[in-house]
N, C-alpha and C positions, 0 to 999 in steps of 0.2 A: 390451548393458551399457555403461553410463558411466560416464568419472571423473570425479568432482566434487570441488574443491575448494572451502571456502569460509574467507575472509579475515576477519576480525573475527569467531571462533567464538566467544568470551568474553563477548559482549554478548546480552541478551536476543534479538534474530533469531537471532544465530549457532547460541545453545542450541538453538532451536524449529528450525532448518533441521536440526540433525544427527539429532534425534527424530524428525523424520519421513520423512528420508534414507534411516535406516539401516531401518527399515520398508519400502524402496524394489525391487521386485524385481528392478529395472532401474539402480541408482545402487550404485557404487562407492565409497566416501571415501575418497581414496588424502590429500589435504591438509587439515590445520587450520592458520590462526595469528589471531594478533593482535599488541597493541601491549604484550606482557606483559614483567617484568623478570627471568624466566628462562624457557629451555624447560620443560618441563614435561607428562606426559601427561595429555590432557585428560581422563581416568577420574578424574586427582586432581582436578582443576578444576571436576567436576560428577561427582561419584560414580556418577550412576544410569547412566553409561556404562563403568563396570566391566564386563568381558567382551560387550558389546558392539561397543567401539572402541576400539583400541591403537595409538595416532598420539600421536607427540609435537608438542605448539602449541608453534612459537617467534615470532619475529618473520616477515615474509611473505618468502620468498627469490622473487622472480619466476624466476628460471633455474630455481628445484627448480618452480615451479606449471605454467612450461611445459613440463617438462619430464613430467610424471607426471597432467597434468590434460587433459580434454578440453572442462569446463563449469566456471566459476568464479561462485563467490557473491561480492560483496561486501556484507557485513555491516559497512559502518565507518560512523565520523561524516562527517556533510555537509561538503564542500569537500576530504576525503582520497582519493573514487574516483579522482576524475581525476588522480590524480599515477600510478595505477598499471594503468588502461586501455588506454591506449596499447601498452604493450608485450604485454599480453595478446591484445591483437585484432591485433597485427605478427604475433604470433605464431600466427595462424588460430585461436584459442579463443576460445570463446563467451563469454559475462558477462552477470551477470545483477546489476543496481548496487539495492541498496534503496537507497541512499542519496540525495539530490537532484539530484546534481549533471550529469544525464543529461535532467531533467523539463521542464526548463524550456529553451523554442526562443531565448526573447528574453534575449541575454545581460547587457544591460544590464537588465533585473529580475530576473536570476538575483544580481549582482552587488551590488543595490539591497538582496537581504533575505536574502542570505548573507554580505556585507559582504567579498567577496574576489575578485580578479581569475580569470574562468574561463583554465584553463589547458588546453583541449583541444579548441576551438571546431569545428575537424573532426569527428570523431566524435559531438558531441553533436548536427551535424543530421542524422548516419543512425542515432541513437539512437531505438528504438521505444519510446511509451510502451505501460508492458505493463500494461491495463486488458482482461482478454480481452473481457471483452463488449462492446467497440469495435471494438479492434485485433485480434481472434484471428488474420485472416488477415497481416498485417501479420509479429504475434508469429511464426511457423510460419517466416518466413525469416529471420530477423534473426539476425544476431551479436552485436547492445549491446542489452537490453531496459531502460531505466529502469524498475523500478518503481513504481508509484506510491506517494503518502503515505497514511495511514490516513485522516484528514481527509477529503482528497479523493476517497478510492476512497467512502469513502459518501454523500458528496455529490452526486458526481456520478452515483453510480448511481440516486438518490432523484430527481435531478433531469434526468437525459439522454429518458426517454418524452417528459417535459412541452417542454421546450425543443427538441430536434430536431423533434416536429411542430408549434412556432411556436403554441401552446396560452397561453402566458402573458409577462406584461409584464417584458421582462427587465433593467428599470433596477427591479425593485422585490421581487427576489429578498432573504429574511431567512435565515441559514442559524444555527440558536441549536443550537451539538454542545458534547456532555461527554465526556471522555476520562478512563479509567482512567489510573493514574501509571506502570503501565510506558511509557506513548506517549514520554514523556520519555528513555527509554535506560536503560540501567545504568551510573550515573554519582553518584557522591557531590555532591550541592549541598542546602545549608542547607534551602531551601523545598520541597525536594521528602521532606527525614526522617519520618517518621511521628507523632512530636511535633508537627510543625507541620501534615502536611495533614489527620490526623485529626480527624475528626468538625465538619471545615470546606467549605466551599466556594465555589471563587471564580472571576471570569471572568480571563484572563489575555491579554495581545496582543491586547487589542480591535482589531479592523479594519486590524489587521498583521501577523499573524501569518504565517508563511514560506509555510506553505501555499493561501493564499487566492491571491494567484497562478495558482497550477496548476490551482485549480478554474475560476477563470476561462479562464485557457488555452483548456480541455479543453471549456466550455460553450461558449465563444466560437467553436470548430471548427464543435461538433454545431448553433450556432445559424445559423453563416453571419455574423454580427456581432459586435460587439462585445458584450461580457458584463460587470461588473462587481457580485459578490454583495456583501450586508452580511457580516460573516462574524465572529463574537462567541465562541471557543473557551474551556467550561470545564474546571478540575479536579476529578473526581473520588475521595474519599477510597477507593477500589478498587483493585485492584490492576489488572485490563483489561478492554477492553469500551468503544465508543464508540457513542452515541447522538445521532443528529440529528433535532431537530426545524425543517422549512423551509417559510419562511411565501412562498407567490407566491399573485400577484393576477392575475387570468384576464386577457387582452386580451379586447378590446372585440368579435372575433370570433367567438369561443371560446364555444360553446353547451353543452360535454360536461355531462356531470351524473356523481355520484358511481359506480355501474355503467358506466359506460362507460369511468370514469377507472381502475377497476381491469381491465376487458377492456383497456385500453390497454397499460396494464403487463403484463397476462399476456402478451401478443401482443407485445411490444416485449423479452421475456426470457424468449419458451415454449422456445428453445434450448439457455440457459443453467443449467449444473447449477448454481450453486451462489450464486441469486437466490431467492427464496422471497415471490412474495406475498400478503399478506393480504385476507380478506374484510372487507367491508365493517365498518367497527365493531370490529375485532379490528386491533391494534396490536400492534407485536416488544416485547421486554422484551431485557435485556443477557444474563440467565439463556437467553434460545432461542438466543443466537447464539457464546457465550464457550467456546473450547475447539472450536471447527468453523472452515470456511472460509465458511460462510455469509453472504449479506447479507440480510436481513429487512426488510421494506418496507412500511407502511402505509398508505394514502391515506383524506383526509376530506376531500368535498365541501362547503365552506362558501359557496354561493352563488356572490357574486362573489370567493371567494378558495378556495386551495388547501392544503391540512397534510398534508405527507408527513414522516413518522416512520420513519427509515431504522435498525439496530443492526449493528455487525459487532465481533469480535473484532480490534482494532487490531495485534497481535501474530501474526493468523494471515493474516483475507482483506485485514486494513490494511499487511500485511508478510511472514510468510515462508511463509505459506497460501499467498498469490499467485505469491509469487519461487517457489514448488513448479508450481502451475499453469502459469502461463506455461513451467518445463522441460518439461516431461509438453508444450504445444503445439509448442513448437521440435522436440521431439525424436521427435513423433507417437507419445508413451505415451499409454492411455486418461488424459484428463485429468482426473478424479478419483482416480487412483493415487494411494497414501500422503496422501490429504486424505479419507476417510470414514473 
């Protein structure tokens, strides 16, 4: 048995992490806080945790987290983990950051599309990113896990078969994803009210977007080179669920045909629980994968080019799906505990 706490319990992750914690047979929640303007117990905060969970959310005391915690979540906004890291890992406890500020190795691009000085440059190069289907063995020692972005977890997973065996042209990757409006936070802003994104749809941060960075990163590793995708994120009027469609152009090498490209995938993810892919002609929808920690995966051979159509729930395998996984690998629970 562990204690977990986790920090920004207020915010959509934080909800989804205590839900499926407290289903935990093996997790403890001895802490909750956030950035709130009183204590308060978080039964009142979110009802359906009535008898439950009886913990008062105030603001984060790190003295009371080291003190009573053995695994810590942070569920906060970008550029907040690192002011509060350090003292957690002095203090020999684990952490698990959704947040970015752990993801990114190059700190002068972390800097460039966060817009703020990193403050913990230590830690952030024995920070794991915790992608298990890369990292698992990585994951299993680590004390800092970055999690990844929603964005990129399915990106990259749509994209990692084809680019690690050197399969396609990697100056000519297109990556065109929709995201439900939780992706954005739980956060009051004009464009994101319901009046305005309903029964609309738009692209947003064309080819800037924060996360396009880290998919590079993370292809640029699994390639051996340099990676740089198109990368074109839209809104959708939904509430979650992210869907990619990724157009790559075969190298001039590259002879597969459309069955092999799915033996490829099978074989490049037959270990992985919680990859799912498709037959030939049969593509994910947001309905197979919203409410699981699922990624769902399509492939279609177009010749000289490639359509892989990736779906996951941004809220679970895009965020606290995974920050659960990745526990469950650090701490050698079966790793689909509290995620089926």
């Amino acid at each position: 048995m562990i204690n977990v706490g986790i920090v920004g319990a207020t915010g959509y992750a934080g909800e989804i992490l205590i839900d499926m914690l407290l289903k935990h047979a093996q997790v403890r929640i001895t802490h909750v806080s956030a950035e709130i303007d009183k204590p308060q117990n978080i039964s009142k905060i979110f009802p359906k945790f009535k008898n439950r969970l009886d913990l008062i959310c105030a603001k984060p005391d790190i003295k009371e987290i080291t003190q009573i915690c053995d695994l810590v979540f942070l569920a906060l906004p970008h550029t907040v983990s690192m002011q509060i890291v350090r003292p957690l890992l002095k203090a020999s406890k684990k952490v698990i950051d959704l947040s970015a500020d752990y993801r990114l190795k190059n700190v002068k691009i972390y800097e460039q599309f966060y817009k703020t000085k990193h403050k913990d440059k230590l830690n952030l190069a024995q920070a794991v990113y915790g992608l298990p289907e890369i990292y698992r063995n990585k994951i299993k020692t680590a004390s800092l896990v970055a999690n990844p972005g929603c964005y990129p977890t399915c990106a990259i997973l749509a994209l990692a078969p084809l680019v690690a065996c050197s399969l396609v042209d990697l100056d000519a990757i297109i990556i065109d994803a929709k995201s439900g409006i939780t992706g954005a936070g739980r956060k009051v802003v004009e464009d994101y009210l319901f009046s305005q994104i309903n029964e609309d749809f738009k692209a947003y941060k064309v080819n800037v977007h924060q996360h396009m960075p880290e998919i590079n990163q993370e292809l640029s590793k699994l390639a051996g080179k340099i990676v740089q995708v198109t990368f074109v994120p839209h809104l959708l009027s939904l509430k979650r669920g992210i869907l990619e469609t990724v157009y790559v152009r075969k190298n001039q090498k590259s002879k597969i045909k459309n069955q092999n490209l799915i033996n490829l995938y099978k074989n490049f993810y037959k270990k992985e629980p919680f990859v799912r892919i498709r037959e030939g002609g049969n593509f994910p929808t947001l309905k197979d994968v919203v409410n699981t920690n699922f990624c769902d995966i399509g492939i279609k051979d177009c010749g000289d080019k490639i359509i892989v159509i990736a779906t996951i729930d941004n809220l679970l395998k895009g965020a606290s799906g995974q920050a659960v996984q990745n526990m469950n690998i650090m701490y050698g629970f079966p790793e689909q505990t509290a995620l089926l």
